[in-house]
C-alpha positions, -999 to 999 in steps of 0.1 A, spaced: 576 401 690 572 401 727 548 428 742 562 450 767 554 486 783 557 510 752 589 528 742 565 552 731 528 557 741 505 584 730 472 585 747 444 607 733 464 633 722 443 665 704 462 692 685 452 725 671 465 750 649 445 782 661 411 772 663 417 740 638 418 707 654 444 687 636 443 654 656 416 641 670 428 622 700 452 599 688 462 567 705 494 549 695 522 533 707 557 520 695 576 491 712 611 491 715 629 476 684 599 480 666 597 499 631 562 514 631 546 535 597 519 555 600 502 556 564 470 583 550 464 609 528 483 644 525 465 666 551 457 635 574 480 651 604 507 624 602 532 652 599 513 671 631 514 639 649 553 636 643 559 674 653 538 670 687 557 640 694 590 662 692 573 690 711 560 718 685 533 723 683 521 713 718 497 689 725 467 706 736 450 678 754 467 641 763 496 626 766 529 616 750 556 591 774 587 582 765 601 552 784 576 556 815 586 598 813 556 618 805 571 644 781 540 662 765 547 692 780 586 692 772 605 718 751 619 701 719 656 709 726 644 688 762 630 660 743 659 654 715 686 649 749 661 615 760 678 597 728 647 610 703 657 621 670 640 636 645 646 639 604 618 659 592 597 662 563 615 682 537 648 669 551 655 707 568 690 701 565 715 734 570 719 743 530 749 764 541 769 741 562 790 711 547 779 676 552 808 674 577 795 705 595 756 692 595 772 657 613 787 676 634 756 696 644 736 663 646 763 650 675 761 680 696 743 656 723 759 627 719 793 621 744 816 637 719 841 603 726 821 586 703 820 611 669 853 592 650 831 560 660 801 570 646 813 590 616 824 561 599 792 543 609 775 572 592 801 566 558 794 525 560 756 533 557 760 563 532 793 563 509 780 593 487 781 615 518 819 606 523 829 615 490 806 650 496 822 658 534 832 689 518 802 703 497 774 725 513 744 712 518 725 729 498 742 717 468 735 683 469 711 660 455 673 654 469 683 618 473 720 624 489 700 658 510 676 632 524 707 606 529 720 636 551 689 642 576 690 607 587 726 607 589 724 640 607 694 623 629 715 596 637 745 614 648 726 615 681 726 583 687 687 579 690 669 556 706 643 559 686 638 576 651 610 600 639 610 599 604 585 621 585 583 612 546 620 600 540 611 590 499 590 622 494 604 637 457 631 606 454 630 583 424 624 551 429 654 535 433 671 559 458 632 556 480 645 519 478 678 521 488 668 544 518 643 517 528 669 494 529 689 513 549 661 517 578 655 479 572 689 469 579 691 495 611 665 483 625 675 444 619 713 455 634 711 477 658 672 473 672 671 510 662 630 519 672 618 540 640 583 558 640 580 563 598 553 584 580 552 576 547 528 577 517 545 546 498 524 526 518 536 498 502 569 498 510 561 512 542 537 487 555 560 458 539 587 472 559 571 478 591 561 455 621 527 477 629 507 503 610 483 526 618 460 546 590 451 580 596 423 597 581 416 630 588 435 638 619 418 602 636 433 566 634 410 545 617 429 512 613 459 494 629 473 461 626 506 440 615 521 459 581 510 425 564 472 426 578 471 463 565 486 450 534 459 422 527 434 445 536 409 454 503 404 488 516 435 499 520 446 483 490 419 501 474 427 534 490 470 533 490 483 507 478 481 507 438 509 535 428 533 520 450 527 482 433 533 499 401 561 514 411 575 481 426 565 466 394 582 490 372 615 489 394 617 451 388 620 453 350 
């Protein structure tokens, strides 16, 4: 992949949570057309890093820029107009609304010309939702909820895609079949995706670039297959997620 200027480039950024420091000045940066995973333990701040990015919490020191635009100091509704969107840990969908009324809620800043266009875009990449337009939200499944936050994150028609934990609580073959899905994004439509994950084996073997975090620092980065081959973090990540790639192929 040819190396440009970043898409996204975050320079020494330090966040804190009261008087806790949860990142220690992170460096990172994500080209465009890139899909980049950020892999660690629970608690390692890849969630903090995500939320800074979007603009809550605030950086406290460093800085975040977004196609040459320094945006660390930006409000989050600010941020989500530059063609960032976000689909959250925990999906955060609205439980009340119908999968028709969360879409719509996800296109509020896209030109409104283009809804028809990308609702059935949105229908190609995720049948179940079609067939639950009219059910609330909350109702759904975890896998068809999570279906819905991307959906709903890419009703904006994003640039690039923060995606924070997207096969958290999903068996294994819906984690797979929302990999897929990002996979086949990113290999269409050069969608840039920034992707926490903890099955760091299906993150790193879907990603160009990885970086490990380990208590609020990166410690490692390289290609998702030089991660991969390494004994440490084979060691440290990778051997639920090869059992569960093994047990998926019986």
């Amino acid at each position: 992949m040819t190396v440009n200027a970043p898409l996204l480039s975050v320079r020494g950024v330090k966040t804190c949570y009261g008087n806790i420091t949860a990142l220690h000045g992170i460096d990172l940066d994500v080209h465009d057309g890139e899909i980049v995973t950020l892999i660690g333990a629970n608690g390692a701040g890849k969630s903090t890093l995500m939320m800074t990015i979007f603009g809550n919490p605030r950086a406290r020191e460093g800085r975040i820029v977004y196609q040459g635009r320094d945006i660390t100091q930006l409000q989050t509704h600010e941020i989500a107009r530059l063609n960032i969107a976000q689909a959250p840990e925990g999906r955060r969908i609205f439980s009340r609304m119908t999968v028709m009324e969360n879409l719509q809620m996800g296109a509020q800043i896209a030109e409104p010309g283009h809804f028809q266009e990308d609702l059935e875009r949105i229908f190609t990449l995720f049948p179940r939702l079609k067939e639950r337009i009219g059910q609330r939200g909350g109702t759904l499944s975890g896998g068809e909820q999570q279906m819905l936050s991307i959906a709903r994150a890419l009703m904006s028609r994003p640039r690039l895609l923060l995606l924070d934990e997207p096969s958290l609580g999903l068996a294994p073959l819906i984690a797979r079949q929302i990999f897929d899905i990002i996979a086949d994004l990113n290999r269409r439509t050069k969608l840039t995706v920034l992707l926490v994950e903890q099955n760091a084996f299906h993150a790193l073997r879907l990603a160009h670039r990885g970086y490990v975090m380990v208590n609020g620092r990166i410690t490692l980065s390289g290609t998702g297959k030089e991660l991969l081959d390494r004994p440490e973090i084979r060691a440290a990540y990778l051997e639920g997620g090869r059992q569960e790639a093994t047990a998926e192929a019986r």
